[in-house]
PDB file of the backbone (N, CA, C, O) and the ligand in Angstrom, with CONECT records:
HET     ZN  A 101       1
ATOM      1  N   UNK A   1      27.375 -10.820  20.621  1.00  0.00           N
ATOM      2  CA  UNK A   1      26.560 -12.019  20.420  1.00  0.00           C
ATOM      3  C   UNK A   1      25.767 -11.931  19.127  1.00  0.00           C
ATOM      4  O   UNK A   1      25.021 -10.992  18.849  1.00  0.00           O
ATOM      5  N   UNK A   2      25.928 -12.686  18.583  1.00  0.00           N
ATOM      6  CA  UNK A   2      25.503 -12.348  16.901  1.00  0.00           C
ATOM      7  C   UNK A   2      24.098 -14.082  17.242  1.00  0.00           C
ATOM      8  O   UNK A   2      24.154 -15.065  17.981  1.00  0.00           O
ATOM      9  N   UNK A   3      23.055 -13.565  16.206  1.00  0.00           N
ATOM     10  CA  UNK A   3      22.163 -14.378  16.800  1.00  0.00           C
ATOM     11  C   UNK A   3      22.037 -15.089  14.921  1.00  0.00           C
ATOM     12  O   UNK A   3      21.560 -14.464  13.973  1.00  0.00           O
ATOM     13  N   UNK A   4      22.624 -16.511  14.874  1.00  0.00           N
ATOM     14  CA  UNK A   4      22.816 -17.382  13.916  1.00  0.00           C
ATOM     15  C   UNK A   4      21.256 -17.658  13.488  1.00  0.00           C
ATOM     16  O   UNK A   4      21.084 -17.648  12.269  1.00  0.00           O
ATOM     17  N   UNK A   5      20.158 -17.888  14.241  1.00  0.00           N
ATOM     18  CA  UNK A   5      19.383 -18.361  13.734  1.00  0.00           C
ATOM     19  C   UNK A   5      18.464 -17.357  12.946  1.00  0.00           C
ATOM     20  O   UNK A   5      17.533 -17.873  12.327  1.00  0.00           O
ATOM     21  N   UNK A   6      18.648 -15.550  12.868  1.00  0.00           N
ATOM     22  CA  UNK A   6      17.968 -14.867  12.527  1.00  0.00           C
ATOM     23  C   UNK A   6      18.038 -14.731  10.876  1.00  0.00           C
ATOM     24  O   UNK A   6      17.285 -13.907  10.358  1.00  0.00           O
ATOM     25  N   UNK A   7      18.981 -15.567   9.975  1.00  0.00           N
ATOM     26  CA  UNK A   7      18.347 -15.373   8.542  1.00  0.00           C
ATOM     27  C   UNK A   7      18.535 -16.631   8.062  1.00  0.00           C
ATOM     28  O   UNK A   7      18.848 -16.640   6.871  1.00  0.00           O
ATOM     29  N   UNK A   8      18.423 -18.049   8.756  1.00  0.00           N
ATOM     30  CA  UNK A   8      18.038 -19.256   7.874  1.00  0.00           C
ATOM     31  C   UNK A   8      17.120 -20.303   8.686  1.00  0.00           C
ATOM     32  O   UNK A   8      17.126 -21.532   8.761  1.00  0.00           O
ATOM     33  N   UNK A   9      16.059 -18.944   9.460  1.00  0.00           N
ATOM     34  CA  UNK A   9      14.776 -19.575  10.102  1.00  0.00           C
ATOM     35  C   UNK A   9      13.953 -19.762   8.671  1.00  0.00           C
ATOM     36  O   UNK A   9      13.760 -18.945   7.770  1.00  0.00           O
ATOM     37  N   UNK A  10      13.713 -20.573   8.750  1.00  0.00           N
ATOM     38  CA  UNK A  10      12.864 -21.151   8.202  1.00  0.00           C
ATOM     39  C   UNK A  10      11.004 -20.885   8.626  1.00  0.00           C
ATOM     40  O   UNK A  10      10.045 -20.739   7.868  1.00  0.00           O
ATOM     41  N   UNK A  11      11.081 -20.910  10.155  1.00  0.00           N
ATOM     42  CA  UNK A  11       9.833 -20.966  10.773  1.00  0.00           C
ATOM     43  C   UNK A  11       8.991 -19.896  10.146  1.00  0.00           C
ATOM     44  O   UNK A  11       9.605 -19.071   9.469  1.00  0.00           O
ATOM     45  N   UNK A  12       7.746 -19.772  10.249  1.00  0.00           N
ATOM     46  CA  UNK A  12       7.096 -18.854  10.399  1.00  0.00           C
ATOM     47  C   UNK A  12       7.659 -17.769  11.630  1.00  0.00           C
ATOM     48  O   UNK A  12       8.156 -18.438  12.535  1.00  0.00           O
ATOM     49  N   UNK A  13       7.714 -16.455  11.885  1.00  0.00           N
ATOM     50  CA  UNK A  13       7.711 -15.668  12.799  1.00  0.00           C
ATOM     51  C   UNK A  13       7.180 -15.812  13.684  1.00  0.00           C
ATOM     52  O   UNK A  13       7.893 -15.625  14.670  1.00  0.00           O
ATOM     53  N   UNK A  14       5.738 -16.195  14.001  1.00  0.00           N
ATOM     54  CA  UNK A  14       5.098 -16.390  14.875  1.00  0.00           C
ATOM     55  C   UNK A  14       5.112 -17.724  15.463  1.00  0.00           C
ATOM     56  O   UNK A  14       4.919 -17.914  16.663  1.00  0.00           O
ATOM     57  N   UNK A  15       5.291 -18.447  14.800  1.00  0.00           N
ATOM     58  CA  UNK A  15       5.343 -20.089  15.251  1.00  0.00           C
ATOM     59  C   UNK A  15       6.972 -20.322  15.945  1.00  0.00           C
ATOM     60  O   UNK A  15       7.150 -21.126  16.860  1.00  0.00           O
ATOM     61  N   UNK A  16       8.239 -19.382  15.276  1.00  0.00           N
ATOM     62  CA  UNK A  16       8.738 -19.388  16.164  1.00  0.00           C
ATOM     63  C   UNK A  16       9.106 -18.781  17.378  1.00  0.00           C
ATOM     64  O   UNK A  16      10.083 -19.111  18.051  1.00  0.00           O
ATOM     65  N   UNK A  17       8.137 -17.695  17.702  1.00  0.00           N
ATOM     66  CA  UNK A  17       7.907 -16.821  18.747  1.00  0.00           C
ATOM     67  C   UNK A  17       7.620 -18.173  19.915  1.00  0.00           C
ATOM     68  O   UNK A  17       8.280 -18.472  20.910  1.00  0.00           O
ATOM     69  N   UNK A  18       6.358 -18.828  19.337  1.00  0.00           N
ATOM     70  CA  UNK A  18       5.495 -19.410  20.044  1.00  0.00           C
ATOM     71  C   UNK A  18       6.842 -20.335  20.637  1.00  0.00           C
ATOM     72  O   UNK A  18       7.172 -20.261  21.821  1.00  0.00           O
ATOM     73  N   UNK A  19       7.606 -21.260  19.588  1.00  0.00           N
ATOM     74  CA  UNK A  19       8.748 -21.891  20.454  1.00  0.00           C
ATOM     75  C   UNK A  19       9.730 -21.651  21.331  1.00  0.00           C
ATOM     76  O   UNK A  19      10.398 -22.330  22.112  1.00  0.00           O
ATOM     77  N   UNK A  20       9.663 -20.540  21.023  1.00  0.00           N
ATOM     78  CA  UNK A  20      11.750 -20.246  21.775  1.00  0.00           C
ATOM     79  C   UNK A  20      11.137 -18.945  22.160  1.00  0.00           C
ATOM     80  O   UNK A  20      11.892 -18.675  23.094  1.00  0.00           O
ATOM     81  N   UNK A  21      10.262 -17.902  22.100  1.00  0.00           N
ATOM     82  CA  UNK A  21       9.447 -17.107  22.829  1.00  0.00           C
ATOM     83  C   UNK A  21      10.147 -15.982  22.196  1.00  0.00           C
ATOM     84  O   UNK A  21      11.152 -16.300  21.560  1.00  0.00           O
ATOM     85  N   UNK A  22       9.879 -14.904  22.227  1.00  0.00           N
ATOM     86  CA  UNK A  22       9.866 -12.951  22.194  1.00  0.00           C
ATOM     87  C   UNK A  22      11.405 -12.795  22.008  1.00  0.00           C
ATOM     88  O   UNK A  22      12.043 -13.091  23.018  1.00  0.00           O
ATOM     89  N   UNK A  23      12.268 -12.321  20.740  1.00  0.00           N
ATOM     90  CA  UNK A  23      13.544 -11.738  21.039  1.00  0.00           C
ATOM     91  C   UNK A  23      13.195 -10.224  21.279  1.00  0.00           C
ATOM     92  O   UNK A  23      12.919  -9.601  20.254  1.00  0.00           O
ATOM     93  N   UNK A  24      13.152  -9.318  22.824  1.00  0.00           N
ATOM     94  CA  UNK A  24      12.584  -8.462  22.562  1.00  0.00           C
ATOM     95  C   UNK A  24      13.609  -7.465  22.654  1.00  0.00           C
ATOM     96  O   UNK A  24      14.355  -7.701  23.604  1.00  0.00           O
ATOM     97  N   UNK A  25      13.987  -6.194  21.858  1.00  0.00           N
ATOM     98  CA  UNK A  25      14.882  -5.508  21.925  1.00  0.00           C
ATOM     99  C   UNK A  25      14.297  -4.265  22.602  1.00  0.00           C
ATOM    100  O   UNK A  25      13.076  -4.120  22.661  1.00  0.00           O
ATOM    101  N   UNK A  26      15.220  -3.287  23.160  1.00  0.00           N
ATOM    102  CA  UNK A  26      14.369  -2.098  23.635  1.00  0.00           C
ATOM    103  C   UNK A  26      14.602  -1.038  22.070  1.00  0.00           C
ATOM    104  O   UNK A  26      15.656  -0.797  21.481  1.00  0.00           O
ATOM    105  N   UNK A  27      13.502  -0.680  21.813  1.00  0.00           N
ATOM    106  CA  UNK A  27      13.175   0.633  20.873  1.00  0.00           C
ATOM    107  C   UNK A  27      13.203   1.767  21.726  1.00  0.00           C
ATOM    108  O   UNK A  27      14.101   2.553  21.428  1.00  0.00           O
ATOM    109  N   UNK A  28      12.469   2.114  22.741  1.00  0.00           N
ATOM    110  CA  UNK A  28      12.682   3.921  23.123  1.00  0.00           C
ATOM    111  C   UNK A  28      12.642   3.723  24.767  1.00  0.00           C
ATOM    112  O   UNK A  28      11.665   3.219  25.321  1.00  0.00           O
ATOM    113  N   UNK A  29      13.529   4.066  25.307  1.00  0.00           N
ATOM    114  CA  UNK A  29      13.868   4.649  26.767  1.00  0.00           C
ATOM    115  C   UNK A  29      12.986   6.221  27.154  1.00  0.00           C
ATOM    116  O   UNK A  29      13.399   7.379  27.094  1.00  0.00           O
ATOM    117  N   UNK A  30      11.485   5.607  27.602  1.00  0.00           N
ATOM    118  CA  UNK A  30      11.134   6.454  27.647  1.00  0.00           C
ATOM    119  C   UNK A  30      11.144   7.342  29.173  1.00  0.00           C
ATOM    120  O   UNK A  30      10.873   8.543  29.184  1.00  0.00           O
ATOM    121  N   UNK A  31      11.425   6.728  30.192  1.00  0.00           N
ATOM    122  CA  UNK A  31      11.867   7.703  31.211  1.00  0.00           C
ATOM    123  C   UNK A  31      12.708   6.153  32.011  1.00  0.00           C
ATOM    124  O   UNK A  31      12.609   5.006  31.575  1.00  0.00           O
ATOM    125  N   UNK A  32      13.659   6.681  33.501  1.00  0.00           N
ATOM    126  CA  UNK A  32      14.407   5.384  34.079  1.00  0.00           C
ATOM    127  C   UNK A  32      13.497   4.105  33.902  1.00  0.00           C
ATOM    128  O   UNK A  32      14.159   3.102  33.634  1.00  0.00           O
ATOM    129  N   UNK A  33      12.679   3.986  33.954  1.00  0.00           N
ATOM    130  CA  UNK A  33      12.004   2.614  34.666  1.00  0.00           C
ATOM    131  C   UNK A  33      10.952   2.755  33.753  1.00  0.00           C
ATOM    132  O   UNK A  33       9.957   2.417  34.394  1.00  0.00           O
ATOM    133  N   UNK A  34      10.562   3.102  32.477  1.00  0.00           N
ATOM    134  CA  UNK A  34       9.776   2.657  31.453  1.00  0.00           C
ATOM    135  C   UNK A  34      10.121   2.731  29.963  1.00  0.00           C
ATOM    136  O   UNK A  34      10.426   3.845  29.537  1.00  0.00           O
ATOM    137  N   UNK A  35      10.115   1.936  29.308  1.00  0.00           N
ATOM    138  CA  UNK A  35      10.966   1.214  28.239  1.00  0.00           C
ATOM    139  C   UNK A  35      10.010   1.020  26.797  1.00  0.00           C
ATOM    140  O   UNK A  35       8.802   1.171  26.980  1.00  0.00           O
ATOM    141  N   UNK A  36      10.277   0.824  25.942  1.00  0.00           N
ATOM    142  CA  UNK A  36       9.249   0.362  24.854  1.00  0.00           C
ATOM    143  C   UNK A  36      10.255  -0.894  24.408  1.00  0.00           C
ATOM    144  O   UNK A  36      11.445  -0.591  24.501  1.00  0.00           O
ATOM    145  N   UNK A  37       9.933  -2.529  23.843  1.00  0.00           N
ATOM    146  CA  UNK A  37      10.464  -3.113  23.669  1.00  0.00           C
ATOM    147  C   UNK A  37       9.701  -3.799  22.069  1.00  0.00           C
ATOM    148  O   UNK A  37       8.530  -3.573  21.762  1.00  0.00           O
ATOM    149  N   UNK A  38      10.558  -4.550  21.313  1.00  0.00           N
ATOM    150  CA  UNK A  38      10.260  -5.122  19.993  1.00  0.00           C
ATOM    151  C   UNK A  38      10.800  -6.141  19.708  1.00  0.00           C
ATOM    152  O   UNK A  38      12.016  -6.327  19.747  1.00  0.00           O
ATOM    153  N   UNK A  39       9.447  -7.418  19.185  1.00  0.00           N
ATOM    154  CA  UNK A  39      10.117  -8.480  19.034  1.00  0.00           C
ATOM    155  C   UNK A  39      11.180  -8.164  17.956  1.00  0.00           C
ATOM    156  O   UNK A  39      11.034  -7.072  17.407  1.00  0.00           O
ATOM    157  N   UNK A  40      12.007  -8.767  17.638  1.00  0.00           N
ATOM    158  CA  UNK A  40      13.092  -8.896  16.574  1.00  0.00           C
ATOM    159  C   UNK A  40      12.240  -9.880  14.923  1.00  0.00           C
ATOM    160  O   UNK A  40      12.277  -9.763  13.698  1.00  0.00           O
ATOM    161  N   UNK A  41      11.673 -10.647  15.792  1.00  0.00           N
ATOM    162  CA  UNK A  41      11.221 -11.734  14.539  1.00  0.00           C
ATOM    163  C   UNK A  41       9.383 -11.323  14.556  1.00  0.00           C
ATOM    164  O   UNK A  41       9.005 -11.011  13.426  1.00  0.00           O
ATOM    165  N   UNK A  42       8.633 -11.298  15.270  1.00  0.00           N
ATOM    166  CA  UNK A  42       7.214 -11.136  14.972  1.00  0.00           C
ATOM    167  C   UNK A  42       6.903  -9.491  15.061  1.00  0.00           C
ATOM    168  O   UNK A  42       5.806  -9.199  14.585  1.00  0.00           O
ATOM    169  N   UNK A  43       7.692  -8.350  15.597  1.00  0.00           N
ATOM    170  CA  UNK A  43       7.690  -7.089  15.669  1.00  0.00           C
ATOM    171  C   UNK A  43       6.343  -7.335  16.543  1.00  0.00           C
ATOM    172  O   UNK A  43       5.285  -7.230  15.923  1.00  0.00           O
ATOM    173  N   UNK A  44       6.314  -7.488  17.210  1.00  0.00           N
ATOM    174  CA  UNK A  44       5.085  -7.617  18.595  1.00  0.00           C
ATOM    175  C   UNK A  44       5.981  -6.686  19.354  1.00  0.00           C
ATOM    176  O   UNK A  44       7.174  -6.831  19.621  1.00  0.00           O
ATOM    177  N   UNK A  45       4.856  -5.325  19.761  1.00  0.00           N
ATOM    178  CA  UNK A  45       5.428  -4.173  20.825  1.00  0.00           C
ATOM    179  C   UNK A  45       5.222  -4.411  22.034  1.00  0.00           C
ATOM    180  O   UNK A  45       4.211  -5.053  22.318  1.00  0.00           O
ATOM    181  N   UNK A  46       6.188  -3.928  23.174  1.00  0.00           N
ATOM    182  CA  UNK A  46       5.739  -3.941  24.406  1.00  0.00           C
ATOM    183  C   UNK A  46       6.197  -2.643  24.925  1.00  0.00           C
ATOM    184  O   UNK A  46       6.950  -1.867  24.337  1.00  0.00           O
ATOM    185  N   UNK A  47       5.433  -2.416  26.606  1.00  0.00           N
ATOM    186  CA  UNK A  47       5.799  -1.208  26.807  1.00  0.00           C
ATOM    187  C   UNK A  47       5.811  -1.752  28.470  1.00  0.00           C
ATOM    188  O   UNK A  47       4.994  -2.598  28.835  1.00  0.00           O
ATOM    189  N   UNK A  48       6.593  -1.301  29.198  1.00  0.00           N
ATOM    190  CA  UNK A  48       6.652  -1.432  30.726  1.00  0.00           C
ATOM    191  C   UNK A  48       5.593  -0.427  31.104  1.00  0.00           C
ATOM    192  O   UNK A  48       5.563   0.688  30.582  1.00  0.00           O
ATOM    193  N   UNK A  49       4.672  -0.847  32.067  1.00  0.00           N
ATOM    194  CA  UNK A  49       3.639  -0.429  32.597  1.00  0.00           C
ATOM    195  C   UNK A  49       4.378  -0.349  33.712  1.00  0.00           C
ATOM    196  O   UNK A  49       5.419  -0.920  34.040  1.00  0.00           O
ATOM    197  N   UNK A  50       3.349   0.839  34.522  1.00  0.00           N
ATOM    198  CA  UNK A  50       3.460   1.473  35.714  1.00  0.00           C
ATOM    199  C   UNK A  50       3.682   0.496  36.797  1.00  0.00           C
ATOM    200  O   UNK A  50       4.267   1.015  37.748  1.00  0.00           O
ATOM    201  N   UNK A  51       3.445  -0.559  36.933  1.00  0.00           N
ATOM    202  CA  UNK A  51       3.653  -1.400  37.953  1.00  0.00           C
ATOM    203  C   UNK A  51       4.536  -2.321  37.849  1.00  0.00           C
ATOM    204  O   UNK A  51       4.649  -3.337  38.533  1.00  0.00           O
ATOM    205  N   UNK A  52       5.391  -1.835  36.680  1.00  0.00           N
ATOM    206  CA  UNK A  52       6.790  -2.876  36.456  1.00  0.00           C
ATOM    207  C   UNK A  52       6.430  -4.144  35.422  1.00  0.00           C
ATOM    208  O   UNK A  52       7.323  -4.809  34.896  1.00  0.00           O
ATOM    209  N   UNK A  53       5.047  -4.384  35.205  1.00  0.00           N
ATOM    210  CA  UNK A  53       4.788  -5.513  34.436  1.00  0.00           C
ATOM    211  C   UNK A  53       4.466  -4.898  32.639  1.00  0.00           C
ATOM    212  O   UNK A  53       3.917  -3.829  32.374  1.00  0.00           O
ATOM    213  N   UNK A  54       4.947  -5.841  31.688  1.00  0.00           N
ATOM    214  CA  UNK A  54       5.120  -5.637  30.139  1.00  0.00           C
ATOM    215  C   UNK A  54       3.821  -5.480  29.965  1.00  0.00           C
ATOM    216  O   UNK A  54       3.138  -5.905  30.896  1.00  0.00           O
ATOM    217  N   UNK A  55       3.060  -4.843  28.767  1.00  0.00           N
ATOM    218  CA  UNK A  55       1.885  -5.134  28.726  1.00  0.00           C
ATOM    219  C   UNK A  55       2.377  -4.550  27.227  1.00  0.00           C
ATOM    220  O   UNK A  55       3.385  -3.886  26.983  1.00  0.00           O
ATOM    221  N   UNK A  56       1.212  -5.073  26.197  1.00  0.00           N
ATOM    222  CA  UNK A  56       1.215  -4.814  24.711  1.00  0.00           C
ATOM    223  C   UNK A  56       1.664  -3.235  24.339  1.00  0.00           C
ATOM    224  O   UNK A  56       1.646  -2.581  25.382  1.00  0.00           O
ATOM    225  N   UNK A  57       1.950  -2.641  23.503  1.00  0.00           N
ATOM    226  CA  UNK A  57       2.108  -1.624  23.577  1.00  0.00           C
ATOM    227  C   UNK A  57       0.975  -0.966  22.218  1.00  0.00           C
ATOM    228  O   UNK A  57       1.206  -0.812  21.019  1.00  0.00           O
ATOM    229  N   UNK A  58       0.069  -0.766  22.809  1.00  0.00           N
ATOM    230  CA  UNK A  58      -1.308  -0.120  21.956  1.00  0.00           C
ATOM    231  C   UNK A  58      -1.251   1.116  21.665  1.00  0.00           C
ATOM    232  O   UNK A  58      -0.496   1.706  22.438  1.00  0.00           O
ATOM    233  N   UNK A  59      -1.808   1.907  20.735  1.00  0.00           N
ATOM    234  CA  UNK A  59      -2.070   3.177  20.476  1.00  0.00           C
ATOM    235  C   UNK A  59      -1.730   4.311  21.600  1.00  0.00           C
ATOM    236  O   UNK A  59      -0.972   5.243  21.868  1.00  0.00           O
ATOM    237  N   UNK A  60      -3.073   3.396  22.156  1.00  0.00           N
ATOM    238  CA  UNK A  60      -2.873   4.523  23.888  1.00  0.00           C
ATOM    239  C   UNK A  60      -1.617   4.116  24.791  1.00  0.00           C
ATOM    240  O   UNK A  60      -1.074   5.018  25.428  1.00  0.00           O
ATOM    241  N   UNK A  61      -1.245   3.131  24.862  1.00  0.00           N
ATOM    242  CA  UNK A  61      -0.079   3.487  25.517  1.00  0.00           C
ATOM    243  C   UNK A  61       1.259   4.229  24.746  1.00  0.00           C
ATOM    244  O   UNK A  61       2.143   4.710  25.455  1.00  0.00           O
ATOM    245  N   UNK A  62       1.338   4.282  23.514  1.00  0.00           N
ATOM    246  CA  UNK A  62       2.357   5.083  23.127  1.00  0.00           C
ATOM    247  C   UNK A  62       2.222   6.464  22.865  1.00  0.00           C
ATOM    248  O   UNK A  62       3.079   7.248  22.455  1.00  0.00           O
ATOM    249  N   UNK A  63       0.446   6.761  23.297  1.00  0.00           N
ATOM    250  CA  UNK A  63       0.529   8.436  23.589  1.00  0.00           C
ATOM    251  C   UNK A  63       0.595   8.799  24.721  1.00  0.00           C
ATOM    252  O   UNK A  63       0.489   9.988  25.021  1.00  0.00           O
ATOM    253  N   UNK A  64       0.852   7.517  25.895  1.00  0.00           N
ATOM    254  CA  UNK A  64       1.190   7.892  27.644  1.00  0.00           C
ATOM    255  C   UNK A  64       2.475   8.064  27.265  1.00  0.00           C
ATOM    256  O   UNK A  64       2.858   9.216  27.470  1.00  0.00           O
ATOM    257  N   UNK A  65       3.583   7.077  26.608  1.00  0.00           N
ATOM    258  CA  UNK A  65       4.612   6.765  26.832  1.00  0.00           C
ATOM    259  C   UNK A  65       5.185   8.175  26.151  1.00  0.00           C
ATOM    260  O   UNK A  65       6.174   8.650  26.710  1.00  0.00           O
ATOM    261  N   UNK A  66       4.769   8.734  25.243  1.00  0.00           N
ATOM    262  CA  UNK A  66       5.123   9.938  24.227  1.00  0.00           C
ATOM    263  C   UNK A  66       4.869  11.459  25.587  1.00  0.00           C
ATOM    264  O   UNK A  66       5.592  12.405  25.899  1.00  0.00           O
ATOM    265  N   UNK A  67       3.992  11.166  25.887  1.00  0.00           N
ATOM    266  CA  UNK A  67       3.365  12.135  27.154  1.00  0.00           C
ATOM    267  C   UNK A  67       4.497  12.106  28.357  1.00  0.00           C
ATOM    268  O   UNK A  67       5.125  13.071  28.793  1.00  0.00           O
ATOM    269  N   UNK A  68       4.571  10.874  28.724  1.00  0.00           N
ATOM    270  CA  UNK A  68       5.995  10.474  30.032  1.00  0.00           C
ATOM    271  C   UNK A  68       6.999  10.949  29.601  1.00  0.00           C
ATOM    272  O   UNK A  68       7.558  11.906  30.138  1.00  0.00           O
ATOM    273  N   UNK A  69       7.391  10.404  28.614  1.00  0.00           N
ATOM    274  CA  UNK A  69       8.748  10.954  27.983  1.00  0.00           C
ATOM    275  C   UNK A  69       9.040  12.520  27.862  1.00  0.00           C
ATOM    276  O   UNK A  69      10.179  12.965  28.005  1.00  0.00           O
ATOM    277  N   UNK A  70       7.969  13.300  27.597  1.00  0.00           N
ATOM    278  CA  UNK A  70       7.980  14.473  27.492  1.00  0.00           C
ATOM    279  C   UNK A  70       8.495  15.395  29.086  1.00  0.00           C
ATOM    280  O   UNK A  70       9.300  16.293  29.336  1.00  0.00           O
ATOM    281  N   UNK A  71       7.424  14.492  29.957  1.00  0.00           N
ATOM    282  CA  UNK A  71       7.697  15.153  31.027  1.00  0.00           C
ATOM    283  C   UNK A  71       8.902  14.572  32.264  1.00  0.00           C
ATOM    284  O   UNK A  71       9.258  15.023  33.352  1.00  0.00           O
ATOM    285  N   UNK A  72       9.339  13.183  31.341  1.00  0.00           N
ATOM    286  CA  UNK A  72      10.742  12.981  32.004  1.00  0.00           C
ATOM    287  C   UNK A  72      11.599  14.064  31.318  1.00  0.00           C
ATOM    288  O   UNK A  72      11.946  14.827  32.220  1.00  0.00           O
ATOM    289  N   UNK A  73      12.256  14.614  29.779  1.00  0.00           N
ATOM    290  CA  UNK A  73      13.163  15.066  29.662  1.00  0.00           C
ATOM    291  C   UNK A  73      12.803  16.824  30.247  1.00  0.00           C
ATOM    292  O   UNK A  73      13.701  17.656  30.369  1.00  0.00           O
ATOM    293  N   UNK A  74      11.713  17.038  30.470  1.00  0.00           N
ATOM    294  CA  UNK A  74      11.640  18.696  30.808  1.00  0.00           C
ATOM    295  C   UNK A  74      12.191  18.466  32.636  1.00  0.00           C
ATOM    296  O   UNK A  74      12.486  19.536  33.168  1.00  0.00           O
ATOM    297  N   UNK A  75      12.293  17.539  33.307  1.00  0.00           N
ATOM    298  CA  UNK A  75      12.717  17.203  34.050  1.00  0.00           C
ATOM    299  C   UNK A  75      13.885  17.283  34.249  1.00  0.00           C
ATOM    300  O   UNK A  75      14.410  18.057  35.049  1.00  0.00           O
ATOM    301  N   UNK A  76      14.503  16.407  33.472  1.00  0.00           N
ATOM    302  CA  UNK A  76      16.135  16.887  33.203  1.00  0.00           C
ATOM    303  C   UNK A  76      16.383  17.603  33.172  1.00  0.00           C
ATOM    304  O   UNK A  76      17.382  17.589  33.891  1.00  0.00           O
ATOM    305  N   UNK A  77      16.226  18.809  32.709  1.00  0.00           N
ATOM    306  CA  UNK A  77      16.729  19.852  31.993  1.00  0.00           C
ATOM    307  C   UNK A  77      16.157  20.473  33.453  1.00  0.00           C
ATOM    308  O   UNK A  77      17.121  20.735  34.173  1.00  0.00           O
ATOM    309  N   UNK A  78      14.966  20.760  34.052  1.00  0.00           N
ATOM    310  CA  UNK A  78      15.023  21.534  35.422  1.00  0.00           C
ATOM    311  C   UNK A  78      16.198  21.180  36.465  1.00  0.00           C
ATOM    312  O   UNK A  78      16.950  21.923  37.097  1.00  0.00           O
ATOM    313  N   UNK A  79      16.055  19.374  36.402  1.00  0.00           N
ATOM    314  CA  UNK A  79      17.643  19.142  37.176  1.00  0.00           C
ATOM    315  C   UNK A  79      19.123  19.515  36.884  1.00  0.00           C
ATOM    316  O   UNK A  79      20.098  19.695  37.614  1.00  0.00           O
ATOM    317  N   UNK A  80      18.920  19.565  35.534  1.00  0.00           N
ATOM    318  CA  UNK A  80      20.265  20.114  35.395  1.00  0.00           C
ATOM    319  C   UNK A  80      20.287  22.075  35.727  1.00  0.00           C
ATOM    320  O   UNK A  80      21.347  22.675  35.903  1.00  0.00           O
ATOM    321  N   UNK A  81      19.429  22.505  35.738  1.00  0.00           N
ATOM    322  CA  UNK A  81      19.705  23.965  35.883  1.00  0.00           C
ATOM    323  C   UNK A  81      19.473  23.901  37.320  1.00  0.00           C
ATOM    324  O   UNK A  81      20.056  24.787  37.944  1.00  0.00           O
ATOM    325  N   UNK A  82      18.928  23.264  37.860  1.00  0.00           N
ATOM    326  CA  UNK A  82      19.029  23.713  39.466  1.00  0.00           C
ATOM    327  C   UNK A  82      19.971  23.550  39.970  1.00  0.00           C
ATOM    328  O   UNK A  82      20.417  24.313  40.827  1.00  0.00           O
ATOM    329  N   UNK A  83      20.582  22.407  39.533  1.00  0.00           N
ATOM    330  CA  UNK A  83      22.201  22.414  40.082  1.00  0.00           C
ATOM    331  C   UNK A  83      23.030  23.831  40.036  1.00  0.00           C
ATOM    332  O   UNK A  83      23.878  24.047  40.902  1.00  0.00           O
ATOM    333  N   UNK A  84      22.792  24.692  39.110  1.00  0.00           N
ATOM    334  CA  UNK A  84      23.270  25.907  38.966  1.00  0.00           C
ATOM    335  C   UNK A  84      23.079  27.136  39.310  1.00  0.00           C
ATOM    336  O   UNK A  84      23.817  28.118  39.390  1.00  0.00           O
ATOM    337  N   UNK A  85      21.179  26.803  39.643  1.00  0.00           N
ATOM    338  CA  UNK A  85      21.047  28.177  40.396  1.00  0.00           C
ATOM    339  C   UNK A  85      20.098  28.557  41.707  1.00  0.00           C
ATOM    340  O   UNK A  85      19.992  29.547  42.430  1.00  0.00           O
ATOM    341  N   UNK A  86      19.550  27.433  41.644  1.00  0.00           N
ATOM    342  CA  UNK A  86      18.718  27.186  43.311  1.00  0.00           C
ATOM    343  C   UNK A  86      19.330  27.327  44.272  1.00  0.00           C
ATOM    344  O   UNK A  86      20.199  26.455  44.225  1.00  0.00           O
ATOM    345  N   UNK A  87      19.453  27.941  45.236  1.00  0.00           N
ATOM    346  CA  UNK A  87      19.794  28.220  46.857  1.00  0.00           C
ATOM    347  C   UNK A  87      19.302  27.341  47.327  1.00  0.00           C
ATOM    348  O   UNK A  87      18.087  27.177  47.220  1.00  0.00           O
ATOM    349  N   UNK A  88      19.966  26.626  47.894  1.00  0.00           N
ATOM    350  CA  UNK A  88      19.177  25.178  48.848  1.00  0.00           C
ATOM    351  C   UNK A  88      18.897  25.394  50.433  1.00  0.00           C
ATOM    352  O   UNK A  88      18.093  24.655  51.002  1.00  0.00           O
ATOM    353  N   UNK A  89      19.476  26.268  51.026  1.00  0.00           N
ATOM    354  CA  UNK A  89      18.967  27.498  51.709  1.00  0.00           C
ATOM    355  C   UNK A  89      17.837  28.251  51.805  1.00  0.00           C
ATOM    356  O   UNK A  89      17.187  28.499  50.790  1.00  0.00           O
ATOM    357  N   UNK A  90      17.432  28.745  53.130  1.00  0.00           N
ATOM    358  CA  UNK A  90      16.725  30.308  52.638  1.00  0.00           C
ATOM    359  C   UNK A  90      16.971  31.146  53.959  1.00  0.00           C
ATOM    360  O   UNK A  90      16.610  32.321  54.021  1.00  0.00           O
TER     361      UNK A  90
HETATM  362 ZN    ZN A 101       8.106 -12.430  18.644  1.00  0.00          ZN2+
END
């Protein structure tokens, strides 16, 4: 899907945010179920908050989201080695 109207808008960025609303792309997958997203035309950040709802994506939330992320992938990496050496037993 190729998006025609992104280089002979004319509009202002923001004025056409305001019309046709947010093209928001995802920028960083920061763990399953929290996301960082970017408008395409006004670069307005968002970040999925803990309760499933978008909220701006501010300073402080991209040192939670930097923080989450950290402790989703050390996660992984414990799941993937337990598969290999945990006794699920005792
Ligand atoms: Zn926008």
């Amino acid at each position: 899907m190729k998006n025609s109207t992104q280089k002979k808008a004319s509009l202002p960025t923001k004025l056409y945010c305001n019309l046709f609303g947010h093209s928001y792309e995802v920028t960083k997958q920061v763990t399953y179920h929290v996301k960082e997203y970017k408008c395409k035309h006004c670069n307005r950040e968002l970040t999925t908050y803990s309760n499933g709802n978008l909220v701006e994506l501010t300073p402080k939330f991209k040192e939670i989201n930097s923080i989450l992320n950290r402790i989703h992938s050390s996660k992984q990496e414990r799941l993937k080695r337990r598969t290999y050496s945990e006794p699920s037993f005792q």
